[in-house]
TIPAPA-830938 format. One record per residue (C-alpha): residue in three letters; residue number from 1; y, z, x. Coordinates in Angstrom, 3 decimals. Example, Ala and Ser with C-alpha at 12.3 -4.5 7.8 and 13.67 -1.06 7.14 Angstrom:
REM residues 2
{'Ala', 1, {-4.500, 7.800, 12.300}};
{'Ser', 2, {-1.060, 7.140, 13.670}};
***
This chain:
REM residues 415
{'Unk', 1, {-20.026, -25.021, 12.838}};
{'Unk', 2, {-20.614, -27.144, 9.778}};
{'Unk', 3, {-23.086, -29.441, 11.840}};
{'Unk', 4, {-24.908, -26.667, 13.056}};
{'Unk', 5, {-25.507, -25.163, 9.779}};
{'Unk', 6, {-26.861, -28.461, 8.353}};
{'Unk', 7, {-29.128, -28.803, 11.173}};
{'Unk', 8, {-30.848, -25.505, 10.944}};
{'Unk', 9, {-30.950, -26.320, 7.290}};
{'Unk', 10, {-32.688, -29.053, 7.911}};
{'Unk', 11, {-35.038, -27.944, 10.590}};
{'Unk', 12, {-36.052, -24.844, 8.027}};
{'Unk', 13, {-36.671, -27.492, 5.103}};
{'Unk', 14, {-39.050, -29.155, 7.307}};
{'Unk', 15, {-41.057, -26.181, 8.435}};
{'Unk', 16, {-41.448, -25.076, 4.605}};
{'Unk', 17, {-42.494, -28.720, 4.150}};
{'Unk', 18, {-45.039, -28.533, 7.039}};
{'Unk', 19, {-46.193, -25.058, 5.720}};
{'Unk', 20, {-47.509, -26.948, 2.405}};
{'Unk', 21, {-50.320, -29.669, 4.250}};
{'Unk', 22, {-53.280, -28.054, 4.422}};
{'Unk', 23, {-55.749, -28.113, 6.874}};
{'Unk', 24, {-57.806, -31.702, 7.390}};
{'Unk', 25, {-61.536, -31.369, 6.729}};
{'Unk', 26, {-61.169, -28.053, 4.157}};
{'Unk', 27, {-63.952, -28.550, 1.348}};
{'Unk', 28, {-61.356, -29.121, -1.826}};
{'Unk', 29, {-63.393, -27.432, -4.469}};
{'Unk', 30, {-63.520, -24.257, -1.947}};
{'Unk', 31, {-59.972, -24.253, -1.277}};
{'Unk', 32, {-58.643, -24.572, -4.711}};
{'Unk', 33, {-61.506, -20.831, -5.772}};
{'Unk', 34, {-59.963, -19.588, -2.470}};
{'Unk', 35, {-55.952, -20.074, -3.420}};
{'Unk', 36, {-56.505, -18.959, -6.908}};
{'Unk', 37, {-58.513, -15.583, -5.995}};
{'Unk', 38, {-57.400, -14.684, -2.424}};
{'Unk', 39, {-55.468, -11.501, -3.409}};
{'Unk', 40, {-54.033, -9.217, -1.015}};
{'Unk', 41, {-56.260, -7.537, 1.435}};
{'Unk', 42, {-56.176, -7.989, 5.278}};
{'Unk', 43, {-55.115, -11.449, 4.330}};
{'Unk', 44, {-52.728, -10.639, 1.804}};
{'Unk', 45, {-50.812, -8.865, 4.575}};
{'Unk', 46, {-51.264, -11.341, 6.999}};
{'Unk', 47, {-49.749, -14.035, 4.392}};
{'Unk', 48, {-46.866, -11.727, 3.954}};
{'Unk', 49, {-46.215, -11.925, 7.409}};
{'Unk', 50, {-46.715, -15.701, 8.278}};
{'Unk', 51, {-44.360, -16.694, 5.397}};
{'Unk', 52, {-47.466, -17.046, 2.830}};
{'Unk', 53, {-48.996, -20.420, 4.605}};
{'Unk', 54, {-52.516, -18.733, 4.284}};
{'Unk', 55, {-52.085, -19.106, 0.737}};
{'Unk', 56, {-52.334, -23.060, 1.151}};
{'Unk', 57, {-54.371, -23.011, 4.187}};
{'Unk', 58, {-51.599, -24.810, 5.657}};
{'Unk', 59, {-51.964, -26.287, 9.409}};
{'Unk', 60, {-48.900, -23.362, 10.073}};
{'Unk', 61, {-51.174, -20.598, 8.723}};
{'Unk', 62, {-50.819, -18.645, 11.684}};
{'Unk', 63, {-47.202, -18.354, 11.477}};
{'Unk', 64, {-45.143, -17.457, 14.454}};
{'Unk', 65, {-48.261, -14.350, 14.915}};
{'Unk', 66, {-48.800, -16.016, 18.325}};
{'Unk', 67, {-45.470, -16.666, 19.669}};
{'Unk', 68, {-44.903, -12.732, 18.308}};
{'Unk', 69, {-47.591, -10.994, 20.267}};
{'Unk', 70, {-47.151, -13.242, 23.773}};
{'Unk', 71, {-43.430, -11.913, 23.122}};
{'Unk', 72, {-44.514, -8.426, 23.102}};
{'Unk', 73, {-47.067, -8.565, 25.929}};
{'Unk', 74, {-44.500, -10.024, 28.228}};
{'Unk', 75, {-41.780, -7.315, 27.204}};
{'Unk', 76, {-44.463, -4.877, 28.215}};
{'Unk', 77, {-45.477, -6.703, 31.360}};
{'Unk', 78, {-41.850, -6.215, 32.393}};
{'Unk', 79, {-41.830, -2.506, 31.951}};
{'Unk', 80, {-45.873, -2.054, 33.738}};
{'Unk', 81, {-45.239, -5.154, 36.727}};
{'Unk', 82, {-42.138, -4.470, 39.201}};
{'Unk', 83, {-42.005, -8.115, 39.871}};
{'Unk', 84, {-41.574, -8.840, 36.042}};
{'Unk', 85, {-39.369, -6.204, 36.169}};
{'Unk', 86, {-37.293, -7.421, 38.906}};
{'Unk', 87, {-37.584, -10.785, 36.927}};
{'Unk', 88, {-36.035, -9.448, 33.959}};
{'Unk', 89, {-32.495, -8.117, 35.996}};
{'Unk', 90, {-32.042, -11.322, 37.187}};
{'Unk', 91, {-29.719, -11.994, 34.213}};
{'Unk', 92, {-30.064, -15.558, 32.051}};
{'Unk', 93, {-31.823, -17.065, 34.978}};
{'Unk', 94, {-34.645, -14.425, 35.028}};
{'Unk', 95, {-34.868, -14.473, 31.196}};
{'Unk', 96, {-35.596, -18.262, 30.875}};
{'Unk', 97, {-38.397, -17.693, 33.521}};
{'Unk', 98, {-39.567, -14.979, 31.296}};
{'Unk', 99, {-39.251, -17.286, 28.370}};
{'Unk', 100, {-41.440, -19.922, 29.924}};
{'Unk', 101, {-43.983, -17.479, 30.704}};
{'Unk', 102, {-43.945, -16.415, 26.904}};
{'Unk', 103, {-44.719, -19.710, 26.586}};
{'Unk', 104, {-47.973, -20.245, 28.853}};
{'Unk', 105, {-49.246, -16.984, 27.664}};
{'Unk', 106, {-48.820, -18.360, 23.557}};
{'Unk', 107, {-50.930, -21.357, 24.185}};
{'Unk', 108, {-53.928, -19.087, 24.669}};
{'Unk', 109, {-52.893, -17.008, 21.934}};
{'Unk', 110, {-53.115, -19.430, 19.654}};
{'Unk', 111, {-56.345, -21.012, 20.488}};
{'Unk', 112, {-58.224, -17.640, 19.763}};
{'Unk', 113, {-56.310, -16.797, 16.446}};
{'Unk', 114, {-56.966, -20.112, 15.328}};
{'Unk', 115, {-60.493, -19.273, 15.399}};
{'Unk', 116, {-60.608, -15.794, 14.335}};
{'Unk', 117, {-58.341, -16.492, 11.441}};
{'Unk', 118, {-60.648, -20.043, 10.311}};
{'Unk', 119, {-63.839, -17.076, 10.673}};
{'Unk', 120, {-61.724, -14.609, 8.605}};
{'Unk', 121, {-60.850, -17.344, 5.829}};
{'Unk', 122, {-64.128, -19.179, 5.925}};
{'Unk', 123, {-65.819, -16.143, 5.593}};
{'Unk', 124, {-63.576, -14.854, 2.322}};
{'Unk', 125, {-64.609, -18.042, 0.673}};
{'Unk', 126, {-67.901, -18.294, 1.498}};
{'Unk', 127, {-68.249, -15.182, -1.090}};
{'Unk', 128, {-66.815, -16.988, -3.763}};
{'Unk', 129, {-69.973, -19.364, -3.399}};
{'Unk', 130, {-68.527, -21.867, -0.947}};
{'Unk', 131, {-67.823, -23.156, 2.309}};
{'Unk', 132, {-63.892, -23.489, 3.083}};
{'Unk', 133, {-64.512, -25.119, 6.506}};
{'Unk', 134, {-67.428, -25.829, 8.944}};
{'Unk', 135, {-66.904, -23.258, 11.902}};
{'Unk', 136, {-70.171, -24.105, 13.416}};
{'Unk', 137, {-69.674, -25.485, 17.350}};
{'Unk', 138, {-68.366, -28.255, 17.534}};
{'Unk', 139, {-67.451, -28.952, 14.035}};
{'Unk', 140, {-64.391, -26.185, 14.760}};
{'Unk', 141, {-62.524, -27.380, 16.914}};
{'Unk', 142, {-60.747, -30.251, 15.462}};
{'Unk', 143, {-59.206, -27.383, 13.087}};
{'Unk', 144, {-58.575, -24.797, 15.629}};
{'Unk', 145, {-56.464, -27.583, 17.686}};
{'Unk', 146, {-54.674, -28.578, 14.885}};
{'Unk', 147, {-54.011, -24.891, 13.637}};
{'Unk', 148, {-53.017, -23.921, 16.851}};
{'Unk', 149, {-50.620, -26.821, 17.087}};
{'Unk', 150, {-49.292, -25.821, 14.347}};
{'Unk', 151, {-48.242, -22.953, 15.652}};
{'Unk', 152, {-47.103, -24.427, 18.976}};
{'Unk', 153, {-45.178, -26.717, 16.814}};
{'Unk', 154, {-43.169, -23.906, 14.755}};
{'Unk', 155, {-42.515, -22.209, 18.384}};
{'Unk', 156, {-40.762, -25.390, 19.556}};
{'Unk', 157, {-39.079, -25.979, 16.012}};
{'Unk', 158, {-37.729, -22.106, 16.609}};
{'Unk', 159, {-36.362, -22.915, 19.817}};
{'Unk', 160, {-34.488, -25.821, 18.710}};
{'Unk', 161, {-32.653, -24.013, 16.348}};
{'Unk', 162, {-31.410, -21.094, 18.254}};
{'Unk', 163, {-30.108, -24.119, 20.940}};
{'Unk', 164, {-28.775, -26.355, 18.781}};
{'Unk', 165, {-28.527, -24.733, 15.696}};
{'Unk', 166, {-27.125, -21.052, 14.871}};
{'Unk', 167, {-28.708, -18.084, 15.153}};
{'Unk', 168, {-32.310, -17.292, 16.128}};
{'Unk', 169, {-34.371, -19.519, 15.630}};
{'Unk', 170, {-37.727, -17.790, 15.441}};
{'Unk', 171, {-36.387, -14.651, 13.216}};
{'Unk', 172, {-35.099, -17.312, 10.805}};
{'Unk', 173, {-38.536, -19.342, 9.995}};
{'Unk', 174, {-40.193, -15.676, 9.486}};
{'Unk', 175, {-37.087, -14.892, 7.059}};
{'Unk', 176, {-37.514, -18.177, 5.405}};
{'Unk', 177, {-41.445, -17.702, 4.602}};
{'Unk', 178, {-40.730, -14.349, 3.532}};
{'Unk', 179, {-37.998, -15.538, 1.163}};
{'Unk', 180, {-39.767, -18.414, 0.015}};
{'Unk', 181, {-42.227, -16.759, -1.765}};
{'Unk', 182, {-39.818, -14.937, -3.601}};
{'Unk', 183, {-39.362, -17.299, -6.165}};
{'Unk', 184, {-43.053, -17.882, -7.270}};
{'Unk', 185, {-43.314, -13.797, -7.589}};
{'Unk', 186, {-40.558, -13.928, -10.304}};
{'Unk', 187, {-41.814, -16.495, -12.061}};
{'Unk', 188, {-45.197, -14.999, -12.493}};
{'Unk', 189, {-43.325, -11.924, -13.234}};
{'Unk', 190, {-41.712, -13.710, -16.682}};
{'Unk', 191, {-44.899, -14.787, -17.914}};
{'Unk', 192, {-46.350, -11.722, -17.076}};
{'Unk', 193, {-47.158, -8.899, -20.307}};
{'Unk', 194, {-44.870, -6.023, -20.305}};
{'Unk', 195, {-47.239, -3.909, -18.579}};
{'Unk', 196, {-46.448, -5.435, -15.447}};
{'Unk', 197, {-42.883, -6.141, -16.530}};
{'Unk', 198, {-41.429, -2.696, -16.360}};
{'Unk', 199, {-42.732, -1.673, -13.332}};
{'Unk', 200, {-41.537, -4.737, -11.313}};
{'Unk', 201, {-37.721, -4.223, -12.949}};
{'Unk', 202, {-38.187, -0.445, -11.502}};
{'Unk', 203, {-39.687, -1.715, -8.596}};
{'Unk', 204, {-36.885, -4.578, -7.788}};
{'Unk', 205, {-34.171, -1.114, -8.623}};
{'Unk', 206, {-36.326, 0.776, -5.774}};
{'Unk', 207, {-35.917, -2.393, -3.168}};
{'Unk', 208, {-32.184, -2.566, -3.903}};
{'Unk', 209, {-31.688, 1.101, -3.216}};
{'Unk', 210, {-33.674, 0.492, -0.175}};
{'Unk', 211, {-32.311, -2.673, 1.262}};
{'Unk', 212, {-28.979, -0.278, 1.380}};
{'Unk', 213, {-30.829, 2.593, 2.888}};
{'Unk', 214, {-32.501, -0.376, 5.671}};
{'Unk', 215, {-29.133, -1.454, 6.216}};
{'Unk', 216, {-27.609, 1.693, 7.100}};
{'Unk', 217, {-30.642, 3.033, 9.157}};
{'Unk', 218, {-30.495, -0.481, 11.331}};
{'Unk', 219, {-26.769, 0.116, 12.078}};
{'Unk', 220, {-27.466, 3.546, 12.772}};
{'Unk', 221, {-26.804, 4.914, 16.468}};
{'Unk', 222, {-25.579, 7.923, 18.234}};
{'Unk', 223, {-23.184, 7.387, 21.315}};
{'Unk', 224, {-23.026, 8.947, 24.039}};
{'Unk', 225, {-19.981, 9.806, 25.858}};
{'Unk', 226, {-19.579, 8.480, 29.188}};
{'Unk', 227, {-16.700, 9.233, 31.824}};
{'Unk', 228, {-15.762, 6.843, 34.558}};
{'Unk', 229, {-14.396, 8.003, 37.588}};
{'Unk', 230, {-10.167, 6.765, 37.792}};
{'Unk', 231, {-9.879, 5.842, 41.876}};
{'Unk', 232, {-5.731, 6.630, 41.149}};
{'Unk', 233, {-4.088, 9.642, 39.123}};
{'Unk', 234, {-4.963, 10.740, 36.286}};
{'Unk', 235, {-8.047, 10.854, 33.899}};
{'Unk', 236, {-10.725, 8.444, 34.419}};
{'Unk', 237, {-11.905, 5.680, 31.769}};
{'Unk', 238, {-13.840, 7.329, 28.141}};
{'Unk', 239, {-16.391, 5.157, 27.625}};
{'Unk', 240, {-19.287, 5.813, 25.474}};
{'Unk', 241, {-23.182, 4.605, 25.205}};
{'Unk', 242, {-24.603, 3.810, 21.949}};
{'Unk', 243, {-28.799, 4.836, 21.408}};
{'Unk', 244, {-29.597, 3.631, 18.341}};
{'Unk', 245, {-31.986, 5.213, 15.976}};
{'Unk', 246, {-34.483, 2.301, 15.257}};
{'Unk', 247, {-34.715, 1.187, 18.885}};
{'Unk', 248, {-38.163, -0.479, 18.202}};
{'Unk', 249, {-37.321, -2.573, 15.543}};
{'Unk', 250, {-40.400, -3.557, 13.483}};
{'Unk', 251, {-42.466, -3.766, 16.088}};
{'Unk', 252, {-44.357, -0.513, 15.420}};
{'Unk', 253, {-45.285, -1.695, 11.399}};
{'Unk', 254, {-46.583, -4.976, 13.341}};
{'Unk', 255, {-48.773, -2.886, 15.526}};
{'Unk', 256, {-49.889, -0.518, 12.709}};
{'Unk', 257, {-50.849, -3.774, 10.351}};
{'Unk', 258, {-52.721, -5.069, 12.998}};
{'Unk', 259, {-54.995, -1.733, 13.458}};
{'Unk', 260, {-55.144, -0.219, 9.817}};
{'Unk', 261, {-56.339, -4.086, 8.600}};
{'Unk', 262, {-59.145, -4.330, 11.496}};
{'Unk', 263, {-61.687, -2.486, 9.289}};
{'Unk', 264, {-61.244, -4.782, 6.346}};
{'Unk', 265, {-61.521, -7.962, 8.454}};
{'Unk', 266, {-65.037, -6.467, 9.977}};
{'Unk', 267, {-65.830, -5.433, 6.408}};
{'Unk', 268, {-65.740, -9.190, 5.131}};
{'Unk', 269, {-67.553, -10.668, 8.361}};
{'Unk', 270, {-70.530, -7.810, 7.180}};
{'Unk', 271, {-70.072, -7.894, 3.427}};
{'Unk', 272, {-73.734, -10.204, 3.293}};
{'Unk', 273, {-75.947, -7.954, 5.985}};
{'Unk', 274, {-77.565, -5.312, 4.366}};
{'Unk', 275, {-77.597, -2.629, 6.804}};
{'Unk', 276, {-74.118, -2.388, 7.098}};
{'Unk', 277, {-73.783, -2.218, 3.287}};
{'Unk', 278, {-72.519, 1.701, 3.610}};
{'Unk', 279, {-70.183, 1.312, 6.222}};
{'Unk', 280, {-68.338, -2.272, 3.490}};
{'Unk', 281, {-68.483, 0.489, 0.877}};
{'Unk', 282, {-66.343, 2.923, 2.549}};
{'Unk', 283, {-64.178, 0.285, 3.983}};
{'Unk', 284, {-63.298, -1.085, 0.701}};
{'Unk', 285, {-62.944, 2.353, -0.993}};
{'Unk', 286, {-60.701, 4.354, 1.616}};
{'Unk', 287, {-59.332, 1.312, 4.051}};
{'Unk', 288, {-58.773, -1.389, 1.407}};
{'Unk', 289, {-55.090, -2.629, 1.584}};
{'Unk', 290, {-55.136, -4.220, -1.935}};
{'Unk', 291, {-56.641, -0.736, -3.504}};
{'Unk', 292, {-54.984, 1.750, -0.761}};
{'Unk', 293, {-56.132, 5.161, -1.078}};
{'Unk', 294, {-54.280, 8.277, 0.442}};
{'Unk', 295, {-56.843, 7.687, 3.380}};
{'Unk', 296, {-54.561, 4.654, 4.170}};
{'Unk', 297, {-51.628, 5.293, 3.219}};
{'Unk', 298, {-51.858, 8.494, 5.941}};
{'Unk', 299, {-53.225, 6.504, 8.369}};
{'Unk', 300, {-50.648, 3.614, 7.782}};
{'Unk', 301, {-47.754, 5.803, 8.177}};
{'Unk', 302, {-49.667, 8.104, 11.082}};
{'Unk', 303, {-49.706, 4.619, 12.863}};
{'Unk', 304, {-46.284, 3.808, 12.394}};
{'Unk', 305, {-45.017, 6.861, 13.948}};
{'Unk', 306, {-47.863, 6.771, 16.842}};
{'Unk', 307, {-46.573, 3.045, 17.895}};
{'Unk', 308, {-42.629, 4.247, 17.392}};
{'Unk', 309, {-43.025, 6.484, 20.076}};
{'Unk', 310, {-45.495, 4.645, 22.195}};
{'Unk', 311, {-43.131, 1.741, 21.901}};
{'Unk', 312, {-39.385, 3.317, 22.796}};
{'Unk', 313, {-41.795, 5.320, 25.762}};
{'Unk', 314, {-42.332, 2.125, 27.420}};
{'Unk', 315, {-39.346, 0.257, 26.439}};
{'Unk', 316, {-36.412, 2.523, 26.870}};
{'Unk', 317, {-36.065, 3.938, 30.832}};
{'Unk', 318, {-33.582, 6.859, 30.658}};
{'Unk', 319, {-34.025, 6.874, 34.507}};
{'Unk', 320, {-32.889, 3.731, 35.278}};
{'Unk', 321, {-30.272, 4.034, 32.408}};
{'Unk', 322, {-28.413, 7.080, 34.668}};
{'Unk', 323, {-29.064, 5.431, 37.816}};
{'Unk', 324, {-26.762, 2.646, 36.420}};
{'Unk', 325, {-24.166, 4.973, 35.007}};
{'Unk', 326, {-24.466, 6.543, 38.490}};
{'Unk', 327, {-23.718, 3.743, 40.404}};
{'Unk', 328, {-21.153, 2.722, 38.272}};
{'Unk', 329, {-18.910, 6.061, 39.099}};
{'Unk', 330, {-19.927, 7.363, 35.507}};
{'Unk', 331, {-21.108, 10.622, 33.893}};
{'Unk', 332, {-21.708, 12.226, 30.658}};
{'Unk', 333, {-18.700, 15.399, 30.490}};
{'Unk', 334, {-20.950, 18.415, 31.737}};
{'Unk', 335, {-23.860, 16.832, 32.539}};
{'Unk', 336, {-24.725, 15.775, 36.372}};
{'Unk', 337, {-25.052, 12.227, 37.204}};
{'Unk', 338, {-28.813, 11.626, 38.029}};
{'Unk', 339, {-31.640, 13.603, 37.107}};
{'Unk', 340, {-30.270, 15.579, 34.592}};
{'Unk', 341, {-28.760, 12.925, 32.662}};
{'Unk', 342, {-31.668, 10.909, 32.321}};
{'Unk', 343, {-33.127, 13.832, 31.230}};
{'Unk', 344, {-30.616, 14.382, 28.371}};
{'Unk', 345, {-31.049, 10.464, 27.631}};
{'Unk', 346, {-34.519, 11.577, 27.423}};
{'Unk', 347, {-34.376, 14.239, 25.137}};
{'Unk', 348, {-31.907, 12.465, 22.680}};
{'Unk', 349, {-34.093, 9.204, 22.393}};
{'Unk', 350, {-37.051, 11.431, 21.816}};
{'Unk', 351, {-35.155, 12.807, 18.708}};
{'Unk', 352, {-33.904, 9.951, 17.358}};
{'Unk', 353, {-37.301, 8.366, 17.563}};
{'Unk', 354, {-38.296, 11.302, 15.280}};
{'Unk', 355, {-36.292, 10.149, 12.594}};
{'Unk', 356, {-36.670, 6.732, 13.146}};
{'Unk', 357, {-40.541, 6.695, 13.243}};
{'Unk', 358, {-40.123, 8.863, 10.213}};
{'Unk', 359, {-37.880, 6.576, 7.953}};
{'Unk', 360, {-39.988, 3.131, 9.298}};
{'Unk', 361, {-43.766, 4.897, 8.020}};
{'Unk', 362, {-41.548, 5.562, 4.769}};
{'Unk', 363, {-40.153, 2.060, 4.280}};
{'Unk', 364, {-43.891, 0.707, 5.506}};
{'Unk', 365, {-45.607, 3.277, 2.622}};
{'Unk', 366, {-43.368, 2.702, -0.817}};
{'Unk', 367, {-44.983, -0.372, -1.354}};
{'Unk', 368, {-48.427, 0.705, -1.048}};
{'Unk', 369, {-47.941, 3.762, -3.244}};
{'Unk', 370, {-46.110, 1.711, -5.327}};
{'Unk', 371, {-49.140, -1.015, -6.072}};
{'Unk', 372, {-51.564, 2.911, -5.880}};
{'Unk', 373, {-49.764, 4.259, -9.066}};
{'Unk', 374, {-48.548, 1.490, -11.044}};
{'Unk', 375, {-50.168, -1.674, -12.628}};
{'Unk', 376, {-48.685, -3.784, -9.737}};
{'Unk', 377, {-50.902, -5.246, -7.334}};
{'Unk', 378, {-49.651, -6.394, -3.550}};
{'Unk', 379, {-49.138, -9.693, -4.853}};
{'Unk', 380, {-47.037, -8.786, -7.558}};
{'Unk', 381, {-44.493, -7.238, -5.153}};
{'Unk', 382, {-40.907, -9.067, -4.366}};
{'Unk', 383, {-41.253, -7.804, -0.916}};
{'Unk', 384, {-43.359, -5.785, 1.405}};
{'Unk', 385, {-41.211, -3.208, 3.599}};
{'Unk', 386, {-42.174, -4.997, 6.806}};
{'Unk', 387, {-40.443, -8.125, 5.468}};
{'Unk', 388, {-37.010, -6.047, 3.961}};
{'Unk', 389, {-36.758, -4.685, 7.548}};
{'Unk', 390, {-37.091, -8.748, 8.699}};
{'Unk', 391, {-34.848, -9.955, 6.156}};
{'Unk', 392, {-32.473, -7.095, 7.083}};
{'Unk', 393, {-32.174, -7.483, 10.430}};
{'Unk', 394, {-32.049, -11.395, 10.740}};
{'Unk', 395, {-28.932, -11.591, 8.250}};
{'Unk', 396, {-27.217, -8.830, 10.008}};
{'Unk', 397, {-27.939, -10.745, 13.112}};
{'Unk', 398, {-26.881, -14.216, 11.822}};
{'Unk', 399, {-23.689, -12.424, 10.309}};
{'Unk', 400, {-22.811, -11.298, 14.100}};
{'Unk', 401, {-23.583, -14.591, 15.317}};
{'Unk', 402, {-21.335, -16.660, 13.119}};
{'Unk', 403, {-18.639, -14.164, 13.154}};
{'Unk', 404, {-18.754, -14.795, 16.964}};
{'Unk', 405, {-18.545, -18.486, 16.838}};
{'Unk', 406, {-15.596, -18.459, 14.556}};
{'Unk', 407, {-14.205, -16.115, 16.346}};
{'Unk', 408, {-14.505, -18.543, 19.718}};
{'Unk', 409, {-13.662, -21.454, 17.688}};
{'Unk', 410, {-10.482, -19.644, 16.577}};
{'Unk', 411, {-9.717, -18.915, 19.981}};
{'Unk', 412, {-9.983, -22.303, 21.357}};
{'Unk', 413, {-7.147, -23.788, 18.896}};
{'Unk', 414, {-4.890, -21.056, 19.514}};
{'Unk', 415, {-5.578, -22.020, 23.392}};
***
């Protein structure tokens, strides 16, 4: 145990080591205008979510984004293909096809966010009156392969951990670049006037409250009660199924960052053409994420709920749920097996997703109206509530994981 916790130790010093060498060929004067006035913004959010390695234009800027959305597109490819789906009962055997797959389908991934992401930045600093990076064809390309290998690289450093290390590899280099910029947001906070001062101490009393709140709500489930026919005398087995109430996880705030943050990236690619000078002025008055209006904060949380449902829809299949029951001699007490219990699964995940879309747009929203009506900005934030649901879940999970090795390790010496 003690080996495996120095190793992942180690492995996560030397991704937040990696995640400080910038980029090769970035114009110095450029990058040191762009790190002192990024701000928050459609990058600002995207730095929040790729442990801040925008901020030093780091050859990991994009994070784990890639590995993250070739995760997601498989998990739906297993839900809209029945020979995914087939794939995906086949136990640990199926998975690590699955997993390989992930893999194919990241490589691409990565190769177009590199670029999209050197446009975005490139395109932020060319308005502070200089050129980050050449993107011109084929200038480009040595940076896109080595941003995309960083990438590929923090995929493979992931992987390593959750084999030989403990607990997930990938959630815990998202938790460490969320946590490691921590640390830097205090310390501005102490030089900071008292105008800013108060508010963060209320602010850090409002996080606290909710980190309990997250807590509770990702523990939270309802179980169902489940009957399984006894072949002898007497009563069958009680046995119950547990739905939770956050059965997306934060995969719904990752979908709604990704759409309400769209217009501001197409507002900085047209910020210099004239005729489009109207449509950047309403961007960055309604839709600006550092300056959020009610416009986006109801739109943020609208989008939050939207993807919640869309999400557990094509995720959770209360049909094939009570088939298994079914065929496992099972039933819920006064409900019959089949149709009308997958119905009832139905109707019960459908209200709990009411509630948990609900309490996700409200955790994903606090922030923002937090930065709206204070003297805060996004930057000045501990944490965004996208990362307190990370940080949440990952130390819940790593909890569960060590408990279980102890608990094997226990049981070996006693055998």
């Amino acid at each position: 145990m003690r080996k495996r916790i120095l190793f992942t130790l180690g492995l996560l010093l030397v991704y937040r080591i990696v995640a400080h060498i910038p980029v090769p060929g970035a114009n110095p004067e450029a990058l040191s205008n762009f790190l002192s006035t990024r701000g928050g913004g459609a990058l600002g959010v995207f730095a929040a979510l790729t442990g801040g390695a925008i901020d030093n234009f780091s050859i990991v800027l994009l994070g784990l984004s890639p590995y993250i959305n070739a995760s997601i597109i498989m998990q739906l490819c297993t839900v809209i293909f029945p020979k995914m789906e087939a794939l995906s009962k086949e136990g640990q055997q199926g998975q690590q096809k699955i997993n390989k797959y992930t893999r194919f389908v990241t490589f691409p991934i990565a190769f177009l966010q590199s670029y999209g992401f050197l446009l975005l930045i490139n395109a932020g600093s060319a308005q502070l009156g200089g050129q980050l990076i050449d993107t011109s064809f084929p200038g480009v390309l040595g940076p896109m392969v080595i941003v995309a290998a960083g990438a590929l690289f923090l995929m493979w450093l992931g992987e390593v951990i959750t084999e030989k290390g403990i607990g997930n590899g990938i959630s815990l280099i998202i938790f460490t670049g969320i946590v490691s910029g921590m640390p830097s947001v205090l310390s501005n906070m102490f030089i900071a006037g008292a105008g800013k001062q108060a508010p963060f101490i209320f602010f850090c009393i409002l996080t606290f409250g909710l980190l309990v709140a997250v807590v509770l709500f990702t523990e939270a489930h309802r179980l169902i009660p489940i009957t399984y026919a006894n072949q002898g005398a007497g009563r069958g087995v009680q046995g119950a199924i547990p739905i939770r109430v956050n059965q997306a996880g934060m995969i719904p705030i990752i979908f709604a960052i990704s759409l309400i943050t769209f217009p501001g990236i197409i507002a900085q690619f047209l910020a210099t053409a004239p005729r489009f000078q109207g449509m950047v002025g309403f961007i960055g008055t309604y839709l600006n994420a550092n300056n959020p209006s009610i416009l986006y904060i109801l739109a943020y949380f609208s989008l939050v709920m939207l993807f919640t449902y869309f999400y557990v829809s094509v995720t959770f299949r209360p049909e094939q749920l009570a088939e298994d029951i079914q065929k496992r001699g099972g039933f819920i007490p006064g409900i019959r097996p089949g149709r009308n219990t997958a119905e009832l699964l139905k109707k019960v995940s459908i209200h709990l997703n009411l509630w948990g879309g609900v309490f996700l747009g409200v955790v994903a929203i606090i922030p923002l109206v937090f930065t709206k009506y204070s003297s805060l900005s996004s930057q000045d934030l501990i944490i965004s509530g996208s990362g307190l649901i990370i940080v949440v879940g990952v130390v819940l999970e790593l909890i569960r994981q060590i408990n279980a090795q102890l608990l094997a390790h226990d049981y070996e010496k006693l055998t």
